[in-house]
VOPAGU-2260 file (C-alpha; in pm, 1 decimal, decimal comma):
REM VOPAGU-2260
SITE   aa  ch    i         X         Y         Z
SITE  UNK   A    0       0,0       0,0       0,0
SITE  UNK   A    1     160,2     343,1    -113,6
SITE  UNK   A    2     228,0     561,6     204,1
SITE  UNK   A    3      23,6     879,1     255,6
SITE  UNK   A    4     250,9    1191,2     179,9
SITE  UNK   A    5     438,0    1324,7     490,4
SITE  UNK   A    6     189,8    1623,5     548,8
SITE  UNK   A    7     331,7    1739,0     860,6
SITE  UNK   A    8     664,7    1737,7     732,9
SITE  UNK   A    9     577,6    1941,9     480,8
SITE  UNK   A   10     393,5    2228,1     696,4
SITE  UNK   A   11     658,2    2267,8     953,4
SITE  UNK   A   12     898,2    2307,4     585,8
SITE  UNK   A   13     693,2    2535,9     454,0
SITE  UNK   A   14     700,3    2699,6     785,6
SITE  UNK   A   15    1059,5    2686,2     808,8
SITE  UNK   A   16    1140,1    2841,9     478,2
SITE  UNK   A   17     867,1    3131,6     540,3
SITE  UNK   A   18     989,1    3256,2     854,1
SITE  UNK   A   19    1400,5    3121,3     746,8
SITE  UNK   A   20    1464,1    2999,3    1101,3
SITE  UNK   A   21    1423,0    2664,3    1260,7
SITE  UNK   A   22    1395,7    2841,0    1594,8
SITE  UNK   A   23    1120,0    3050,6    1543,9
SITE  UNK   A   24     926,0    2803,2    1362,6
SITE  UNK   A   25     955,7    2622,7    1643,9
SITE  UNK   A   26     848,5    2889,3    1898,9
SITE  UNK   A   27     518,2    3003,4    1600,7
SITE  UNK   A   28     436,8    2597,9    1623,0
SITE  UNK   A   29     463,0    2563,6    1987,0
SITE  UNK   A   30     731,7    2281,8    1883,7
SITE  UNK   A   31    1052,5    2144,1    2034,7
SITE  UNK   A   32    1334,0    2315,3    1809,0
SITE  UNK   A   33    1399,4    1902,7    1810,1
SITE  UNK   A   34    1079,1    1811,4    1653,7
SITE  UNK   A   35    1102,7    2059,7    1384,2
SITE  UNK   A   36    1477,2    1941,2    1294,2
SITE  UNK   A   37    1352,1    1633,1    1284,2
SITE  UNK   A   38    1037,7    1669,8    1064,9
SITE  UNK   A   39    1238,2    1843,0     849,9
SITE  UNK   A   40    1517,2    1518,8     831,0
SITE  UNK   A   41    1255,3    1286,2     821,3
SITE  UNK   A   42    1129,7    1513,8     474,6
SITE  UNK   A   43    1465,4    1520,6     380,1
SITE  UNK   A   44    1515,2    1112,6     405,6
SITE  UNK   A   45    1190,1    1031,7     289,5
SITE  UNK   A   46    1284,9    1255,7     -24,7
SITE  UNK   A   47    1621,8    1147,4     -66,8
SITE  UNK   A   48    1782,5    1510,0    -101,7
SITE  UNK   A   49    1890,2    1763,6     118,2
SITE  UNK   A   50    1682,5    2100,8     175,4
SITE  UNK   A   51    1864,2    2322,1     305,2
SITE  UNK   A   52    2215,9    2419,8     334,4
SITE  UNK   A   53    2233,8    2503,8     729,7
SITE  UNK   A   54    2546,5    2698,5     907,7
SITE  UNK   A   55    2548,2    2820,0    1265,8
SITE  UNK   A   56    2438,6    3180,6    1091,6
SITE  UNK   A   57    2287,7    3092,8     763,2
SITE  UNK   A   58    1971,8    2894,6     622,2
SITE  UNK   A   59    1929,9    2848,9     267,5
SITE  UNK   A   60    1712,1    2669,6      -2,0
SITE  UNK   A   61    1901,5    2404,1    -181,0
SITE  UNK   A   62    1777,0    2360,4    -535,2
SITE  UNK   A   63    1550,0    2080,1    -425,3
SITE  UNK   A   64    1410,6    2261,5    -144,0
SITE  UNK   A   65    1329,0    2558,4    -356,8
SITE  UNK   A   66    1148,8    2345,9    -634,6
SITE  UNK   A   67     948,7    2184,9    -328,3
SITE  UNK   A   68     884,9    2510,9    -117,2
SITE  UNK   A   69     621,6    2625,9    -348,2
SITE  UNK   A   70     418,7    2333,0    -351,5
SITE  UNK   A   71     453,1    2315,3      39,7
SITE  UNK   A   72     314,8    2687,8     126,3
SITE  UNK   A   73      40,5    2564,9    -126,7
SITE  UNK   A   74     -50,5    2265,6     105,0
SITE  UNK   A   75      47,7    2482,9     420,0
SITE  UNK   A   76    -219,1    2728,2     281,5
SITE  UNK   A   77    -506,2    2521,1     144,8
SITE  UNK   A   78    -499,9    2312,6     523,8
SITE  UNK   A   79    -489,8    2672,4     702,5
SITE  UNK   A   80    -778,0    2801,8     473,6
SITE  UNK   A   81    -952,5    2406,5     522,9
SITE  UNK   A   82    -913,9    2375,0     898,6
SITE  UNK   A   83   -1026,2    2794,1     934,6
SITE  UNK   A   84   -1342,8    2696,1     698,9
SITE  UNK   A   85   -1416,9    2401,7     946,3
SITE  UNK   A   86   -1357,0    2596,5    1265,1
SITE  UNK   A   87   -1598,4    2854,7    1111,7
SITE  UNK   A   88   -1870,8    2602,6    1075,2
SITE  UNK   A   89   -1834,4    2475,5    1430,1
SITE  UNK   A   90   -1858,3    2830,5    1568,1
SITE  UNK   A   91   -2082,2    3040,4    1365,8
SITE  UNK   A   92   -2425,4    2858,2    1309,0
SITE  UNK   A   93   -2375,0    2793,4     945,9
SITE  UNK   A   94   -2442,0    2492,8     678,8
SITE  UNK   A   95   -2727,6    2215,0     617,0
SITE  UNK   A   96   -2864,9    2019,0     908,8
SITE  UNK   A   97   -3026,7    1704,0     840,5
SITE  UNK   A   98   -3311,9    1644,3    1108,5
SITE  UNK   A   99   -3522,9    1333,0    1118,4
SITE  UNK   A  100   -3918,9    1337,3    1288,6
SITE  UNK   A  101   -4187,6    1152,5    1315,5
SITE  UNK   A  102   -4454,4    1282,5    1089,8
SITE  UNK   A  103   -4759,8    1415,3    1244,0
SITE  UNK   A  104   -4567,7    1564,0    1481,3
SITE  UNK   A  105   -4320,9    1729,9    1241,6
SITE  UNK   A  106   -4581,7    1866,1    1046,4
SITE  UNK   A  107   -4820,0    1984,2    1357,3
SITE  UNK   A  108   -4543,3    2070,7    1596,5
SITE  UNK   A  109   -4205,6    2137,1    1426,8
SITE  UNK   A  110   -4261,4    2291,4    1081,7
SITE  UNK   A  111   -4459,6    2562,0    1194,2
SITE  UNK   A  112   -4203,8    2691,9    1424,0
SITE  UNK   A  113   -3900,3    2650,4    1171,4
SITE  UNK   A  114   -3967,2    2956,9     997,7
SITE  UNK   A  115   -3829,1    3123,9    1362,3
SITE  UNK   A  116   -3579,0    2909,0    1370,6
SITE  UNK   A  117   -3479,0    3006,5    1038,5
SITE  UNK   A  118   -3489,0    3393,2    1042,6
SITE  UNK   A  119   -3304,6    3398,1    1381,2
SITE  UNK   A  120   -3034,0    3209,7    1174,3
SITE  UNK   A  121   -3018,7    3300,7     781,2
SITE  UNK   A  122   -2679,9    3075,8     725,2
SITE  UNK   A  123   -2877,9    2736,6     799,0
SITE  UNK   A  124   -3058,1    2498,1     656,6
SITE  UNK   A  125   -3282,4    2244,4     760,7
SITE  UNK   A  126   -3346,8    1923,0     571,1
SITE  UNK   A  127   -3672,9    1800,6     721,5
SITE  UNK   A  128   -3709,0    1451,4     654,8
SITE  UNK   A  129   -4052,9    1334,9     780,1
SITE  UNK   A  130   -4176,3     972,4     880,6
SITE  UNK   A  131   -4257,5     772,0    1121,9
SITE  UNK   A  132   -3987,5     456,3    1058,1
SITE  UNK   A  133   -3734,5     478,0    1314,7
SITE  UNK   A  134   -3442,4     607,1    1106,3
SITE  UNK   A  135   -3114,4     473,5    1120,4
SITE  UNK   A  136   -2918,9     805,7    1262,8
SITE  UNK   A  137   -2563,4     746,6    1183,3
SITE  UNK   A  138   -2616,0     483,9     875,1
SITE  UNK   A  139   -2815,6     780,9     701,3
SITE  UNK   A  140   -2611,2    1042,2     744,8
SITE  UNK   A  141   -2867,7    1289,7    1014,7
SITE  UNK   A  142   -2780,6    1545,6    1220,5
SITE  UNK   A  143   -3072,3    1459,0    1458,5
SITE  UNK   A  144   -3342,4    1360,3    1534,8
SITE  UNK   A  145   -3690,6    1370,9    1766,5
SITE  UNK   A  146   -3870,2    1058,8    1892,0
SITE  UNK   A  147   -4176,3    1035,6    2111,4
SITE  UNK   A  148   -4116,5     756,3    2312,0
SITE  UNK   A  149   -3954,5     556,4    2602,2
SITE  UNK   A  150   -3629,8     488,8    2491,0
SITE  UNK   A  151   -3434,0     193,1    2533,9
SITE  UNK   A  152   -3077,2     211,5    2576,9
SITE  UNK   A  153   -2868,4     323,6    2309,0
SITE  UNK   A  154   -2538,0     469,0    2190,6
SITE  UNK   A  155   -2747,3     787,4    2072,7
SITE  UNK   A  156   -2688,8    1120,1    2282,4
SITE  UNK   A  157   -3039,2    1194,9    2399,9
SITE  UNK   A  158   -3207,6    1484,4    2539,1
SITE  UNK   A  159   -3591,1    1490,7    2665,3
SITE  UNK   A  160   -3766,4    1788,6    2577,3
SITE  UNK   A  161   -4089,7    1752,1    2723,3
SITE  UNK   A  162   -4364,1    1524,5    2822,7
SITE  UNK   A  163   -4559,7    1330,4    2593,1
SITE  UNK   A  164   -4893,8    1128,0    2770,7
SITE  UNK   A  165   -5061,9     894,0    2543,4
SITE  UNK   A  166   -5420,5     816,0    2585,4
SITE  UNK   A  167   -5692,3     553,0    2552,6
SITE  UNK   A  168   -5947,9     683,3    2381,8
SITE  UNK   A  169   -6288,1     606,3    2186,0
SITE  UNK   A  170   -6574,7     804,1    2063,9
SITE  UNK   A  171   -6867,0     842,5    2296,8
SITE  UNK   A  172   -7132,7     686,1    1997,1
SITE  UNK   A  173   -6880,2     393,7    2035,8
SITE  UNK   A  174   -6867,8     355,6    2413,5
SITE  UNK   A  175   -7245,5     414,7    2389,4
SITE  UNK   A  176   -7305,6     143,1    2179,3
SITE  UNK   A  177   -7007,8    -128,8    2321,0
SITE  UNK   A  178   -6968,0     -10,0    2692,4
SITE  UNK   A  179   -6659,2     179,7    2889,9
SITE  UNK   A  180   -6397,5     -91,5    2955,5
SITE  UNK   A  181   -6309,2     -18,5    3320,8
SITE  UNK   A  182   -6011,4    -267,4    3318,1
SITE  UNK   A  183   -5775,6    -327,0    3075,9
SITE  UNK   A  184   -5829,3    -676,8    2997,5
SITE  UNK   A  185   -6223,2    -547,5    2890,1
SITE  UNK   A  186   -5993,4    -438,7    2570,1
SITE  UNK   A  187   -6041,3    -801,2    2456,9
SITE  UNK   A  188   -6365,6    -776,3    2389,2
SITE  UNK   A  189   -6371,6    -470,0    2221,1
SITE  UNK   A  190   -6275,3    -341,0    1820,6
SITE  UNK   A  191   -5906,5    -192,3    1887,5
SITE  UNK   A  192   -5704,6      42,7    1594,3
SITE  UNK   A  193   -5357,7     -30,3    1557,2
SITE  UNK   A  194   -5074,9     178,9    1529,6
SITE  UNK   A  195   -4728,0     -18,4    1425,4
SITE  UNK   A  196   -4471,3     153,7    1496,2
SITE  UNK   A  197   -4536,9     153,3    1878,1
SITE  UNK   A  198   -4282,1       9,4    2043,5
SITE  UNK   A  199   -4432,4    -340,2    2079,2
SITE  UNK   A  200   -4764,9    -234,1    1870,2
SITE  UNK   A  201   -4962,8    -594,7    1925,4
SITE  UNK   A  202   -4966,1    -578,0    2284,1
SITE  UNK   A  203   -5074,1    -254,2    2493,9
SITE  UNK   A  204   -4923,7    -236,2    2838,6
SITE  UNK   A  205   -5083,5     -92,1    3115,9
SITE  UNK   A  206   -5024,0       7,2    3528,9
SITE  UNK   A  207   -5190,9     175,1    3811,2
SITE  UNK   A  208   -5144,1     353,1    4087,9
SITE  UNK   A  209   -5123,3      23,5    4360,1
SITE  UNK   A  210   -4877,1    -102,6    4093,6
SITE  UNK   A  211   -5102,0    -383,2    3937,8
SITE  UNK   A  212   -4997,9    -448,9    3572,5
SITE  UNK   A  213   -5195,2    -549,9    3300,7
SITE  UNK   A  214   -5097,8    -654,1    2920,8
SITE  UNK   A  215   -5376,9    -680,9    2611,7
SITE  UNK   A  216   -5334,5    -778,2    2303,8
SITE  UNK   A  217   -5532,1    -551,8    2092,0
SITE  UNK   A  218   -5753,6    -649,4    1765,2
SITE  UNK   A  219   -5942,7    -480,3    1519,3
SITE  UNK   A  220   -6040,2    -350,7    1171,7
SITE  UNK   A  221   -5796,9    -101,7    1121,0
SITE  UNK   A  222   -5438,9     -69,3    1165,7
SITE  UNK   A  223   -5200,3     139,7    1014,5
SITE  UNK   A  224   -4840,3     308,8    1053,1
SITE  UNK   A  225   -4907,7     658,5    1115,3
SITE  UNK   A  226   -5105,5     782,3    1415,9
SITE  UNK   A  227   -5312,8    1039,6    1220,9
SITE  UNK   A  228   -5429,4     775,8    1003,9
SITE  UNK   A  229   -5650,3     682,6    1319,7
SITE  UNK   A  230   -5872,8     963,1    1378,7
SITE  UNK   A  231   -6134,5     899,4    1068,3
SITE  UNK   A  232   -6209,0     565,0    1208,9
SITE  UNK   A  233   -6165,6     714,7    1586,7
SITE  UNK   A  234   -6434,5     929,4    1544,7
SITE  UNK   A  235   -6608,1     737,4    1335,9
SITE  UNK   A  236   -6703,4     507,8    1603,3
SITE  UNK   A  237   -6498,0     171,1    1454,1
SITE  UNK   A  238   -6335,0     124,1    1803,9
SITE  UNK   A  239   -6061,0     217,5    2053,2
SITE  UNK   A  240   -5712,0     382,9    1981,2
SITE  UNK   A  241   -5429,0     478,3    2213,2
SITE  UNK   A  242   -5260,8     776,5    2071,1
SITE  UNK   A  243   -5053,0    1014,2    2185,9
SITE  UNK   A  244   -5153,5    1380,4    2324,8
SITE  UNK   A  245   -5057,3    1579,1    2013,4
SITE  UNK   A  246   -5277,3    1385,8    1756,9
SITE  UNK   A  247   -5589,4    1330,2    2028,7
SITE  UNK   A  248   -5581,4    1630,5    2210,4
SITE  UNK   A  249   -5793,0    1847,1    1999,7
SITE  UNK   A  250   -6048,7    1547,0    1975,3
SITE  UNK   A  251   -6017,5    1501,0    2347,5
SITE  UNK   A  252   -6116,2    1890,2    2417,7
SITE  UNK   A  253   -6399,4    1902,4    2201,8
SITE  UNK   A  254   -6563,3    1608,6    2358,4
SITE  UNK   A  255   -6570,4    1405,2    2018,5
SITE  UNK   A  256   -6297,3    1135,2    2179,9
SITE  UNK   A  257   -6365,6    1036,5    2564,0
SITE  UNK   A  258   -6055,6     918,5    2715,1
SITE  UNK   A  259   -6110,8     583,6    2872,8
SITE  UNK   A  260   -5902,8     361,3    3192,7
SITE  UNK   A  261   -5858,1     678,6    3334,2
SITE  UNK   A  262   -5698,5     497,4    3634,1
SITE  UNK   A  263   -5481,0     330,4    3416,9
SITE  UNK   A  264   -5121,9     444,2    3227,8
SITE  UNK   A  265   -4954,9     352,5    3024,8
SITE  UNK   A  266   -4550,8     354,3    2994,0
SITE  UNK   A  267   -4492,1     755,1    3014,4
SITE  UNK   A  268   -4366,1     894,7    2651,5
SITE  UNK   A  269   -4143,1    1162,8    2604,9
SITE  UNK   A  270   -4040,9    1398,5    2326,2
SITE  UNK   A  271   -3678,7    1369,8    2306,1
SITE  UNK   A  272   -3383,8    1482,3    2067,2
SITE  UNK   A  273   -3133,4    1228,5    1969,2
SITE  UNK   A  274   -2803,2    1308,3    1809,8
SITE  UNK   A  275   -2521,2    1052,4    1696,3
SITE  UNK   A  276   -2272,7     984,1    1967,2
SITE  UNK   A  277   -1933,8    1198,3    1925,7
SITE  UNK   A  278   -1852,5    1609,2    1977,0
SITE  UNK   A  279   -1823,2    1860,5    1964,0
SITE  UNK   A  280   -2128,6    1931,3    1736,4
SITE  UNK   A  281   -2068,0    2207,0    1498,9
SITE  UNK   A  282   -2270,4    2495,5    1616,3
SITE  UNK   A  283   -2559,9    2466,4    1368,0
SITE  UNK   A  284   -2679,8    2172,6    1552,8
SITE  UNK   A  285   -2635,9    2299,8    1874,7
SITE  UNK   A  286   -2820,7    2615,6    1799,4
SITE  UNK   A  287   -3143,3    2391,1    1685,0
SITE  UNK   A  288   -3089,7    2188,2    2018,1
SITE  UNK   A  289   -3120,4    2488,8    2184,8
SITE  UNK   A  290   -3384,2    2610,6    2008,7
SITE  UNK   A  291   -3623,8    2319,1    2020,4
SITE  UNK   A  292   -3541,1    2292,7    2362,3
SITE  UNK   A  293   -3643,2    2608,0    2446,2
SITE  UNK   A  294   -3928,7    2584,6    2271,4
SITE  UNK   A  295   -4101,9    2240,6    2381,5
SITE  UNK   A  296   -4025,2    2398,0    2748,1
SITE  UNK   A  297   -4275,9    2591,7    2728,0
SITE  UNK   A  298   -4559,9    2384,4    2614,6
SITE  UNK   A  299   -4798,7    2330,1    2878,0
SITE  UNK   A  300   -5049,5    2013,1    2850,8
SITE  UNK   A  301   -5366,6    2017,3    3072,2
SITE  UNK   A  302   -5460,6    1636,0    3159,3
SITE  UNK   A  303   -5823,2    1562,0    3051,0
């Protein structure tokens, strides 16, 4: 396998031959004057010809040093200009961020407060990428991303933003017609709408306040794999859903779904952001972070 080219060699060279000392290279670089001797050697070896013609008062370019000394102050340059550019990015809030969210919640909660987002910072972008697959962070190249959920253990940095209840719910034309389960096992006997991308979506797990615990398997006419999909047959009076807060809510308040098993929970959900493991961030995600934070902070749920 054919080496890489000696890059650092060739900085502290170009170095040497800008400011014509090995000394104050040295002291610029926060080098050993030994380590910059020896890069330079080590340049020298690797090139088979000497670079400079040294006395105890005098440096100077030997014919192959000044052919090369060009090229180097090139490379010197373009990794200065390179390393500034990326520095720049990591400080200033600048560049494409790719952010990943489930998608009734991106379009009813996060995309009408990106337009904010996006004055208060003119130099970024968001790529929105909407769905409610759990995405594979690092394998698809995101910045970020939000998931409502309990979430199991991972290698993902992840930061809770707020509460997110989930509720058992039915219309009342349904509950007229079929009964209000009291217990969770009374699920059995009733129509249930699916959602799949629960975290175990055939069984519905449930506890109350003495600690009893109860697991159902749900069955019905309908399921699909986004959470909005539910509401038509929700209110339609096909059966019983358990959805989360910021799809039911609405329904909830206006008395067209009647939250059910009242004294019954199931495992609390949370809205939280998850970013690949690693740092820093460059400041463009951090800013969002922030931002989002802020923002879901602030949102205040009344129970039902």
């Amino acid at each position: 396998m054919a080496k890489l080219p000696d890059f650092e060699g060739l900085a502290i060279f170009a170095k040497v031959v800008e400011l014509r000392s090995f000394a104050a290279t040295a002291t610029e670089l926060a080098l050993s004057k030994a380590t910059v001797s020896k890069a330079v050697s080590r340049l020298e070896e690797r090139l088979g010809a000497r670079l400079f013609n040294r006395t105890s008062r005098r440096l100077a370019l030997t014919d192959a040093g000044q052919k090369l000394s060009e090229r180097a102050a090139r490379l010197l340059a373009d990794g200065e200009a390179a390393e500034n550019e990326a520095l720049a990015q990591s400080v200033m809030p600048r560049g494409l961020v790719r952010l990943a969210v489930p998608m009734t919640f991106g379009v009813m909660a996060v995309a009408p407060i990106l337009p904010e987002f996006l004055k208060q910072y003119p130099d970024v972008t968001i790529d929105l990428h909407l769905g409610d697959a759990m995405v594979d962070l690092v394998g698809e190249g995101f910045d970020a991303g939000l998931r409502i959920a309990s979430l199991p253990d991972s290698s993902l940095i992840a930061r809770r933003l707020c509460a997110m209840p989930r509720y058992t719910v039915a219309s009342p034309a349904y509950l007229d017609r079929h009964g209000r389960p009291t217990h969770p096992m009374h699920l059995a006997q009733h129509r249930c709408l699916g959602y799949a991308y629960l975290s175990t979506p055939d069984v519905w797990h449930y506890t109350n306040a003495a600690g009893e615990q109860a697991s159902v398997r749900p069955a019905g006419p309908l399921r699909v794999n986004n959470g909005e999909a539910l509401m038509p047959a929700l209110l339609a009076g096909l059966g019983i859903a358990d959805l989360p807060e910021f799809i039911v809510g609405d329904a909830i308040a206006s008395g067209e779904a009647e939250v059910i098993l009242k004294d019954w929970k199931q495992t609390e959900g949370s809205v939280h952001l998850v970013m690949p493991p690693g740092g820093p961030r460059p400041a463009r995600v951090e800013v969002l972070a922030e931002f989002l934070a802020k923002h879901f902070a602030k949102t205040k749920r009344k129970p039902p």
